[in-house]
C-alpha positions as CSV (number, residue, x, y, z in Angstrom):
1,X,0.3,-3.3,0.3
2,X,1.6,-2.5,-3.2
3,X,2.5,-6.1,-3.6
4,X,-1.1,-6.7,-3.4
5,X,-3.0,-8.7,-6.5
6,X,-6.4,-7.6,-6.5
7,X,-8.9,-10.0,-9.1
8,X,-11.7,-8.3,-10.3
9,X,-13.7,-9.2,-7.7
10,X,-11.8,-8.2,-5.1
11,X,-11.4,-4.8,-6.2
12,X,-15.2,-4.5,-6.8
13,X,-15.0,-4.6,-2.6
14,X,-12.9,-1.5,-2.6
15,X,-16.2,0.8,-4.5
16,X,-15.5,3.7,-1.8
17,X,-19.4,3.3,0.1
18,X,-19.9,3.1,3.7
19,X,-16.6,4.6,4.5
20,X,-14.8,1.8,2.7
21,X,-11.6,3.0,0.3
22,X,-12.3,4.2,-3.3
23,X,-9.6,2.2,-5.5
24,X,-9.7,1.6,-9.2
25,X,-7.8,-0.2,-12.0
26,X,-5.6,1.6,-14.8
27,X,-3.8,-1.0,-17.5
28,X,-3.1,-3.5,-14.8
29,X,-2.2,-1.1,-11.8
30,X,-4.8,-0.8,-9.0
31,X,-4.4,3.2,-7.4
32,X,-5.8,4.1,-4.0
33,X,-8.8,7.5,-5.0
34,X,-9.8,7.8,-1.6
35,X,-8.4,11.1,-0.4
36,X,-10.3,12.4,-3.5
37,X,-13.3,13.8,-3.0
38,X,-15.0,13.3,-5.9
39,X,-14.9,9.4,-5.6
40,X,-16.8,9.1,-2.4
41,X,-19.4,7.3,-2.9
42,X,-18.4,5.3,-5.9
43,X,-18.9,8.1,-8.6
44,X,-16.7,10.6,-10.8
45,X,-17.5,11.8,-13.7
46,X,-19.2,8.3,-14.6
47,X,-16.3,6.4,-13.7
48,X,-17.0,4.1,-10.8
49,X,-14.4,3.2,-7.5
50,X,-14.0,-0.7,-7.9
51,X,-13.5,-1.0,-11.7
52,X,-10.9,-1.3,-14.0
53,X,-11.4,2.1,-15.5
54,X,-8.5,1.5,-18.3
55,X,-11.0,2.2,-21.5
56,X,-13.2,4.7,-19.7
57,X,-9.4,6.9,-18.5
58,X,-8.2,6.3,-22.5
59,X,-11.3,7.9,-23.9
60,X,-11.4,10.7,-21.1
61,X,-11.0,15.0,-22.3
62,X,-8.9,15.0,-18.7
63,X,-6.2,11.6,-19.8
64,X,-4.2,10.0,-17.3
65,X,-3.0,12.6,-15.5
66,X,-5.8,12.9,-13.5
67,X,-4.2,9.5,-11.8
68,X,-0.5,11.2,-11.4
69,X,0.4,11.2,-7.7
70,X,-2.3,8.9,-6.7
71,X,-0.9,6.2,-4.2
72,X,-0.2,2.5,-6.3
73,X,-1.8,0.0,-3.8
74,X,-1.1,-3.7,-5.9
75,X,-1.7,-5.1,-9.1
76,X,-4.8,-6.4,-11.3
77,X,-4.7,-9.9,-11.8
């Protein structure tokens, strides 16, 4: 699925509810937060599953290497 372009839209399905995956947006990749367990139900730390998160990660005391490891599941486009 990595060749996968989500729009905006489409990755506003993937908000980690009702069992559904938890994914997110980072300067134009979209990464798969499901198996973490702080993203279940659409919230961590204020950031929200289904969102391009790129300004909120930037401005964040923990950076982007909160995101290392996390599986790459397509594109933002």
């Amino acid at each position: 699925m990595a060749d996968k372009v989500f729009t905006l839209a489409e990755l506003a399905q993937y908000d980690g509810q009702d069992g559904r995956p938890a994914y997110f947006a980072y300067e134009g990749q979209v990464y798969d937060a499901s198996s973490i367990p702080n993203w279940k139900e659409n919230k961590n730390h204020g950031n929200l599953a289904g969102k391009d998160i790129t300004d909120a990660l930037k401005h964040s005391p923990h950076g982007v290497g909160v995101i290392e490891g996390l599986p790459v599941v397509g594109t933002l486009g």
